[in-house]
KEKE-3310 file (N, C-alpha, C; in steps of 0.2 Angstrom, whole numbers, plus 5000, padded with zeros to 4 digits):
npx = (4890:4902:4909:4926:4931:4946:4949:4937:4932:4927:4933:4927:4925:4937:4944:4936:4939:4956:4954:4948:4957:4957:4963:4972:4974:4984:4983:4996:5003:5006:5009:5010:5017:5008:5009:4998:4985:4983:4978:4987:4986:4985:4993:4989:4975:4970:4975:4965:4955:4953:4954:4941:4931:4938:4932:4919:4919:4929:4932:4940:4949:4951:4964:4969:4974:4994:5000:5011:5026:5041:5041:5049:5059:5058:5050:5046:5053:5058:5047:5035:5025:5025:5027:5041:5046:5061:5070:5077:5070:5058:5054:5058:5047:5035:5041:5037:5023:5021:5026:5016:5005:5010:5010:4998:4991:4989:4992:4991:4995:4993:5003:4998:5003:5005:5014:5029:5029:5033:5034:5034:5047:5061:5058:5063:5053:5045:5056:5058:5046:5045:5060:5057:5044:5052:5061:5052:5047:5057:5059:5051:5046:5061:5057:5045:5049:5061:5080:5089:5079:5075:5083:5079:5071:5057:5057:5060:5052:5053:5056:5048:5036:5036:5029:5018:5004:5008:5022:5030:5037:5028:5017:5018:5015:5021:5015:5012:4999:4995:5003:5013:5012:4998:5000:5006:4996:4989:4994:5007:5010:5017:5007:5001:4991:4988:4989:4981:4969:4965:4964:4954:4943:4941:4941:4933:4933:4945:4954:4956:4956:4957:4966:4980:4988:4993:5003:5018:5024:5034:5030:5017:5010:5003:4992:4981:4974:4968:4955:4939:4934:4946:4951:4943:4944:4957:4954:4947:4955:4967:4960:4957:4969:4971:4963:4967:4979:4979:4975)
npy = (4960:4963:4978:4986:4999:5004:5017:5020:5009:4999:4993:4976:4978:4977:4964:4954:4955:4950:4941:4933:4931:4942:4951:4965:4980:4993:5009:5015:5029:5044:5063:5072:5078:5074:5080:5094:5089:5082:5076:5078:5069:5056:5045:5039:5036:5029:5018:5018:5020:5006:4999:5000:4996:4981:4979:4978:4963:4955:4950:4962:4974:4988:5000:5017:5027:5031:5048:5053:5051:5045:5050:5056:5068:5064:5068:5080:5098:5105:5117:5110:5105:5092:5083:5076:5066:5061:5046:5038:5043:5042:5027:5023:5029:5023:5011:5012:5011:5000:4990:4995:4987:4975:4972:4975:4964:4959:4950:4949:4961:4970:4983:4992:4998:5010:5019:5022:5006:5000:4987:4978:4984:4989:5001:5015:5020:5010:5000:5004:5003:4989:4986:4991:4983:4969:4974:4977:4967:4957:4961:4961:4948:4942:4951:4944:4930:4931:4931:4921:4914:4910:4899:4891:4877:4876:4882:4873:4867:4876:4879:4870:4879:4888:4896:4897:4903:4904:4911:4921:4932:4935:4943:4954:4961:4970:4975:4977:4987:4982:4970:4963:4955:4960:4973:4971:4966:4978:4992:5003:5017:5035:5048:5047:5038:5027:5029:5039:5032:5023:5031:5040:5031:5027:5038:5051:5066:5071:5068:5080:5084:5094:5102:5097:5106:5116:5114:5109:5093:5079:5065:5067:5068:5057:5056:5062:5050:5044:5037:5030:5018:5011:5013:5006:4994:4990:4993:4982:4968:4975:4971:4957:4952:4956:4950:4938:4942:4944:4938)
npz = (5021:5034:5037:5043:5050:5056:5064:5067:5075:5090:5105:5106:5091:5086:5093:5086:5074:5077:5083:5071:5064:5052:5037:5039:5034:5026:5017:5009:5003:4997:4994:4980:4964:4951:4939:4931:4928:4934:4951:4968:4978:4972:4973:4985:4986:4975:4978:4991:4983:4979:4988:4996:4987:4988:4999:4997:4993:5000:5020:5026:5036:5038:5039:5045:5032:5029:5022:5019:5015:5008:4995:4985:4975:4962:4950:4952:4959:4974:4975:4968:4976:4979:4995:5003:5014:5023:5020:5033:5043:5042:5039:5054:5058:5052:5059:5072:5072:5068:5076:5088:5082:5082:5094:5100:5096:5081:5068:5055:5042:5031:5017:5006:4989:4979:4972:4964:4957:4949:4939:4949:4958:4967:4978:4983:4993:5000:5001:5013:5022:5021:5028:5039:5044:5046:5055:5066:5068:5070:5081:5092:5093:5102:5111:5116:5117:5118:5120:5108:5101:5091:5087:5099:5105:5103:5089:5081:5069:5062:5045:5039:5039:5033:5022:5029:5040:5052:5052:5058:5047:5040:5044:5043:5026:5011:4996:4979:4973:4959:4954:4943:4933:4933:4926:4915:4908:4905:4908:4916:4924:4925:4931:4916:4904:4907:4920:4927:4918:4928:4940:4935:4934:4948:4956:4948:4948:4952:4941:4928:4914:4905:4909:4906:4897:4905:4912:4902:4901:4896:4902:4903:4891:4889:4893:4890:4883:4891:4898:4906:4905:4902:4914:4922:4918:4921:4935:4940:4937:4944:4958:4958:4958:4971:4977:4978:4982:4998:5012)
capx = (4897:4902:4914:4928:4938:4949:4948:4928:4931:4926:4938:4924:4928:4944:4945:4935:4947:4962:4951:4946:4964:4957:4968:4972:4977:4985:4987:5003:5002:5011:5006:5016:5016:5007:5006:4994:4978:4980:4979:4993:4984:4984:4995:4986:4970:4971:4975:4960:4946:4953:4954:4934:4930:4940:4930:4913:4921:4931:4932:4948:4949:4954:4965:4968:4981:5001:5000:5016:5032:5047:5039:5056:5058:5061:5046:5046:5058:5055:5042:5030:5021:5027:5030:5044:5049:5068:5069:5076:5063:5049:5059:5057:5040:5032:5043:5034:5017:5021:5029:5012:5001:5011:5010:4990:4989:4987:4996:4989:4996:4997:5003:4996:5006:5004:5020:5035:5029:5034:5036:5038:5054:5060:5061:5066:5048:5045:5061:5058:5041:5047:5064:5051:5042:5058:5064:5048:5044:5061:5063:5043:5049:5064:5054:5040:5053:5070:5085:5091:5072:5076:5089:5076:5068:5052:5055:5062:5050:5053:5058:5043:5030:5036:5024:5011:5002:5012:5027:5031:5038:5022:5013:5016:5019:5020:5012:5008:4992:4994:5009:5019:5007:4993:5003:5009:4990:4985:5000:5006:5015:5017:5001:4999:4989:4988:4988:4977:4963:4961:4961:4948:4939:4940:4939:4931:4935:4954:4958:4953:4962:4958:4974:4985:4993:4994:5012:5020:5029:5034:5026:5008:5006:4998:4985:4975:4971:4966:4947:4936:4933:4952:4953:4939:4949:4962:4951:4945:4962:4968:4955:4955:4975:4972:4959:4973:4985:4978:4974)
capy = (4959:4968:4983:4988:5004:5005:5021:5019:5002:4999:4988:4972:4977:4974:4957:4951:4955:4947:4929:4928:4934:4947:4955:4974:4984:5001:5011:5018:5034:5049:5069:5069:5080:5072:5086:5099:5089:5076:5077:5076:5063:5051:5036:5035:5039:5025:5012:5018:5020:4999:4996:5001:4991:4976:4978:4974:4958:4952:4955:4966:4979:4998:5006:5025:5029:5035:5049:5058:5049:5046:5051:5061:5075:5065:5069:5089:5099:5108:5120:5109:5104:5087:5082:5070:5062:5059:5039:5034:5048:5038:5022:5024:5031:5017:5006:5011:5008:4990:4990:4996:4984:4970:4972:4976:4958:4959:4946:4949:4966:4973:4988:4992:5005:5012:5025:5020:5000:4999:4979:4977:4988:4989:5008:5019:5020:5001:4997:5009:5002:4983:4984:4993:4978:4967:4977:4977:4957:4954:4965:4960:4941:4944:4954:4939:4923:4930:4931:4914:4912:4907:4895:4886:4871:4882:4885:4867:4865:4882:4878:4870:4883:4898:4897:4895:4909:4902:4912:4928:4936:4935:4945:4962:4961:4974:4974:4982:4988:4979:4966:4963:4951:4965:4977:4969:4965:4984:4996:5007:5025:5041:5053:5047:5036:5024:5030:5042:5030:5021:5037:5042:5026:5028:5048:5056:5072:5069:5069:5086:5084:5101:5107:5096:5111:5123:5114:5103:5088:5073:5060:5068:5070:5052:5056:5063:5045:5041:5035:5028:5013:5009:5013:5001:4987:4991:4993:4974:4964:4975:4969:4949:4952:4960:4945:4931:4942:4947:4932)
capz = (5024:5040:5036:5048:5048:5061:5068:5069:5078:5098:5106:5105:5084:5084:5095:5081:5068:5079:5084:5065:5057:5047:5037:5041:5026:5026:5010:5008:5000:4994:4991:4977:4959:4946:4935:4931:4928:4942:4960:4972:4980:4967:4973:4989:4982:4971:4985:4996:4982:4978:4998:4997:4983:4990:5005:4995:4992:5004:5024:5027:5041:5034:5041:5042:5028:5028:5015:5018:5015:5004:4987:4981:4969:4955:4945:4954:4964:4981:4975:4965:4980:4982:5000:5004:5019:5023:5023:5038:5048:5039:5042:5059:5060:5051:5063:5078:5069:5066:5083:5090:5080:5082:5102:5098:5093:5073:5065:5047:5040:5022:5016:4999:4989:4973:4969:4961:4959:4938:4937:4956:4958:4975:4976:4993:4999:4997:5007:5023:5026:5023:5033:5046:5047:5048:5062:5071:5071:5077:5091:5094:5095:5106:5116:5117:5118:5124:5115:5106:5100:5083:5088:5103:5100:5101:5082:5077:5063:5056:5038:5037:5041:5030:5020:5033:5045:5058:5050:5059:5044:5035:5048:5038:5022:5008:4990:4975:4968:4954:4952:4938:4929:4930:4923:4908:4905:4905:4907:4921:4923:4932:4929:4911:4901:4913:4930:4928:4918:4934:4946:4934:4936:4956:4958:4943:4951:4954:4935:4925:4907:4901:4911:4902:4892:4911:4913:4897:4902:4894:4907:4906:4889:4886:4898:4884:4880:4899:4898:4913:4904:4903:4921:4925:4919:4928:4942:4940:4937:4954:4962:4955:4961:4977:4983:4979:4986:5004:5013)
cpx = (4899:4908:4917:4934:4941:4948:4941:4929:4931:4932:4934:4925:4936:4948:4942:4941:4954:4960:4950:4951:4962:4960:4969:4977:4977:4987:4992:5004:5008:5006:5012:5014:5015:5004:5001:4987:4979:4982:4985:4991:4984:4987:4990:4979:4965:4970:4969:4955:4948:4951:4945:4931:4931:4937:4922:4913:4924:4931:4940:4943:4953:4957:4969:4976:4988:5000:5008:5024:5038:5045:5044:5054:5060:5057:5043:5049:5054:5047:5037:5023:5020:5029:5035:5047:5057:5069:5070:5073:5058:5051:5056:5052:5035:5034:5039:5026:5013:5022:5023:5008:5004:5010:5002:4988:4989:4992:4994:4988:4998:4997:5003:4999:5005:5009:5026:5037:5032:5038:5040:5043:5054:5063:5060:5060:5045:5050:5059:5053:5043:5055:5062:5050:5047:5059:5059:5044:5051:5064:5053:5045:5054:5061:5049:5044:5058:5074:5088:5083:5071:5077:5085:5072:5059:5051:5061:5060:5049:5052:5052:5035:5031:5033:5019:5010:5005:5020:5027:5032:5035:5016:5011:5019:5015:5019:5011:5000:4992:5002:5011:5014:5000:4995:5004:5002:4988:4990:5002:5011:5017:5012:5000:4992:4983:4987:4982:4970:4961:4961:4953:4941:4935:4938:4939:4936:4942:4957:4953:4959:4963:4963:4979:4989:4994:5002:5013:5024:5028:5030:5018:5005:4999:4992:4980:4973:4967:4959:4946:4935:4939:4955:4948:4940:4955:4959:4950:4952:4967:4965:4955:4964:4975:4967:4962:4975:4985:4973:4974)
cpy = (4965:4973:4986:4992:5005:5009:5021:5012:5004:4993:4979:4972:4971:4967:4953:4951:4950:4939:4928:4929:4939:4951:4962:4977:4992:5005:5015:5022:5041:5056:5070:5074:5076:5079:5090:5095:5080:5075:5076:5070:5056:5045:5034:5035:5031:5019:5012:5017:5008:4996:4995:4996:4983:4973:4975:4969:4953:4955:4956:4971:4984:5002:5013:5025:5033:5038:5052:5054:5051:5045:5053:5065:5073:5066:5079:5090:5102:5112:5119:5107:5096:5087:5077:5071:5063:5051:5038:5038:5043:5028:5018:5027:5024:5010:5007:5011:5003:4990:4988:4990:4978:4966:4971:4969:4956:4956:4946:4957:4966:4979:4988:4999:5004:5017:5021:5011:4997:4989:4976:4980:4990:4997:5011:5019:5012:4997:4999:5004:4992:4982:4987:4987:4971:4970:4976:4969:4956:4956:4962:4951:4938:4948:4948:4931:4923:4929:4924:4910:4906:4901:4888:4879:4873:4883:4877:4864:4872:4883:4877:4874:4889:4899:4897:4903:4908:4906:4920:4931:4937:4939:4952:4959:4967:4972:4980:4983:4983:4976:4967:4960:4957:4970:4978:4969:4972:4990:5001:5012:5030:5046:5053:5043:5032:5023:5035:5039:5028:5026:5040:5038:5028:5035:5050:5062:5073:5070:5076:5086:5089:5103:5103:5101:5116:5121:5108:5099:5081:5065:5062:5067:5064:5051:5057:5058:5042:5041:5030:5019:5007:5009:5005:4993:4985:4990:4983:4971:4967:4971:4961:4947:4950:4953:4940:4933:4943:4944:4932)
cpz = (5028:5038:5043:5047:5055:5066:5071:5073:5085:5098:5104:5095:5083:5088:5091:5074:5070:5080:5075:5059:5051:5045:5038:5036:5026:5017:5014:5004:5001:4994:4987:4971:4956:4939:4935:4931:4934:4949:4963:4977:4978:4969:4979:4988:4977:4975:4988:4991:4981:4983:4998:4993:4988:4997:5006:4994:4998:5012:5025:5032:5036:5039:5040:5035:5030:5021:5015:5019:5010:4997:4984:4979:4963:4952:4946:4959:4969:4981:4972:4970:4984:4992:5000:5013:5019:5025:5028:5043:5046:5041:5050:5062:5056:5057:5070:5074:5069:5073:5085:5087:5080:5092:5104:5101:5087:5071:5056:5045:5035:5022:5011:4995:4980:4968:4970:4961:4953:4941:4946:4959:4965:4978:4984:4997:5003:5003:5011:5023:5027:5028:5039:5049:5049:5054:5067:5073:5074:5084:5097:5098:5100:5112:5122:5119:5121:5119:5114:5104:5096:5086:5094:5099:5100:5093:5079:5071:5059:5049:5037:5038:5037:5026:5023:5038:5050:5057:5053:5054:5038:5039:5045:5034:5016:5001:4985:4977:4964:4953:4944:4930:4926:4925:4916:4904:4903:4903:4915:4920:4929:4926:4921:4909:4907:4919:4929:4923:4926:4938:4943:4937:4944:4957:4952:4944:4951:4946:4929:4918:4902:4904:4909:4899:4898:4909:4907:4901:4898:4896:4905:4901:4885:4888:4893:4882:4885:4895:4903:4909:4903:4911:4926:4925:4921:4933:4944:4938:4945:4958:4961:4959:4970:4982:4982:4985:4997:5006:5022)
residu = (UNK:UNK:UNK:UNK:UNK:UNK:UNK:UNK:UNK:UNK:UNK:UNK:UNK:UNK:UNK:UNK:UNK:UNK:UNK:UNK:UNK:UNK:UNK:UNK:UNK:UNK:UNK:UNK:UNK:UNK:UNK:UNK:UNK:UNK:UNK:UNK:UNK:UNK:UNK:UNK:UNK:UNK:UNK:UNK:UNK:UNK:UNK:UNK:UNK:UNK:UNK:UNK:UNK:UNK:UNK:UNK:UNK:UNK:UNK:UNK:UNK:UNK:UNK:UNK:UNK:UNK:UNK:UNK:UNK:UNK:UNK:UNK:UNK:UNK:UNK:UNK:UNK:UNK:UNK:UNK:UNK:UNK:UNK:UNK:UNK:UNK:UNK:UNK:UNK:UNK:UNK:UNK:UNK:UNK:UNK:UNK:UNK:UNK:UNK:UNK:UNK:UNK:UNK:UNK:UNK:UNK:UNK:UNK:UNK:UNK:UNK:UNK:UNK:UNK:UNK:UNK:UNK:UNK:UNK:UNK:UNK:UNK:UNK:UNK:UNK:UNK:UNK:UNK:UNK:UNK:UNK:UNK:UNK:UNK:UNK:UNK:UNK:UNK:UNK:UNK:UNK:UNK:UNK:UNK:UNK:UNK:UNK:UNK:UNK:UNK:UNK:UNK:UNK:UNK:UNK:UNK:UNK:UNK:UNK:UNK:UNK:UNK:UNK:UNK:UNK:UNK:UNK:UNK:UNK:UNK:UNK:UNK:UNK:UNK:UNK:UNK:UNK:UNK:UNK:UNK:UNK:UNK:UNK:UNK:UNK:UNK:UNK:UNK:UNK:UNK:UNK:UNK:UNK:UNK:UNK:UNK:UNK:UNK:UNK:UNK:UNK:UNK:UNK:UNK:UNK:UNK:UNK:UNK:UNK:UNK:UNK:UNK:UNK:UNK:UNK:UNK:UNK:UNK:UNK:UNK:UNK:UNK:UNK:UNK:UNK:UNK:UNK:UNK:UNK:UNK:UNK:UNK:UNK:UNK:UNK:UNK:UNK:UNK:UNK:UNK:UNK:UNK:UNK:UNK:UNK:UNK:UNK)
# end
């Protein structure tokens, strides 16, 4: 199956992707504290090693990752190493993104995210990049048809298409890793048990469990139960999700 990373693509790449609607999948990532024994890179980390897998499988285009956004301090303050964004800075840096790729030609965009997703939960970084992509289809549409677009007989059979590929508002859309459904099946957290079996599954290297006692926190200490073989079933139910969901 032919693999397509964006930045590696010739322009002759990417006119295939757009004649055969390939979808183009950006992780959405964070450098983010997860404690003492696991990487700052771990939500995006997580998305990319899944993106690669799901690329074995299915054809998706890869594009380069957003790692620096609105991660917060709620898990660490200013000096733990987390980076954060200010939202409506990132907000609007995503929105010219979409902008740009919407102008491109790319009608089939997901952004796959992995921080702060607990049962879908529509949490600050989540919104910026979806009311991005809202702002960037309808100023894109306007720009394309002219004001009263909606309203023309141009879109008279509207209702009936929004479920269909023909739905502008389906051009970007944003997603977990792992919905609601997988969750419940496995478990999910912040740098415990959970998040860090699948990072292990995905990057060995990324999760070191002998530094669990450097800093004690509450969140980390279920990590001691983390195992590669609980990650790997994570790994597959993300992935059984991920090829319903990105279409």
């Amino acid at each position: 199956m032919k693999k397509y990373r964006y930045e590696r693509c010739f322009p002759r790449e990417i006119g295939e992707v757009q004649e055969k609607n390939i979808p183009l999948v950006i992780a959405g990532g964070t450098v983010e504290y997860h404690g003492p024994q696991c990487s700052y890179g771990c939500d995006t980390l997580i998305v990319e090693g899944l993106l690669e897998k799901l690329a074995d499988e299915k054809e998706i285009m890869i594009a380069p990752s957003i790692h620096y956004s609105p991660s917060s301090y709620a898990v660490g303050d200013e000096k733990s190493g987390t980076v954060h964004v200010e939202e409506r800075a990132f907000e609007n840096y995503v929105y010219y993104v979409f902008k740009s790729l919407l102008n491109a030609g790319f009608r089939n965009i997901y952004v796959v995210i992995h921080h702060q997703f607990e049962q879908e939960s529509e949490m600050p970084m989540t919104l910026c990049y979806r009311l991005a992509a809202k702002r960037a289809t309808m100023e894109y549409l306007e720009k394309i048809y002219g004001q009263g677009w909606w309203g023309s007989e141009r879109y008279a059979s509207y209702y009936e298409q929004l479920e269909g590929a023909n739905n502008p508002f389906n051009w970007i859309q944003v997603i977990p890793t792992m919905d609601t459904a997988v969750q419940n099946a496995t478990g999910y957290d912040h740098a415990g048990k959970f998040e860090c079996s699948l990072l292990m599954a995905l990057y060995p290297d990324c999760v070191d469990l002998s530094r669990i006692e450097d800093v004690k926190h509450w969140f980390t200490q279920s990590s001691r139960e983390a195992n590669p073989e609980l990650g790997k079933k994570m790994v597959q139910l993300s992935l059984e999700y991920l090829k319903q969901r990105i279409g």
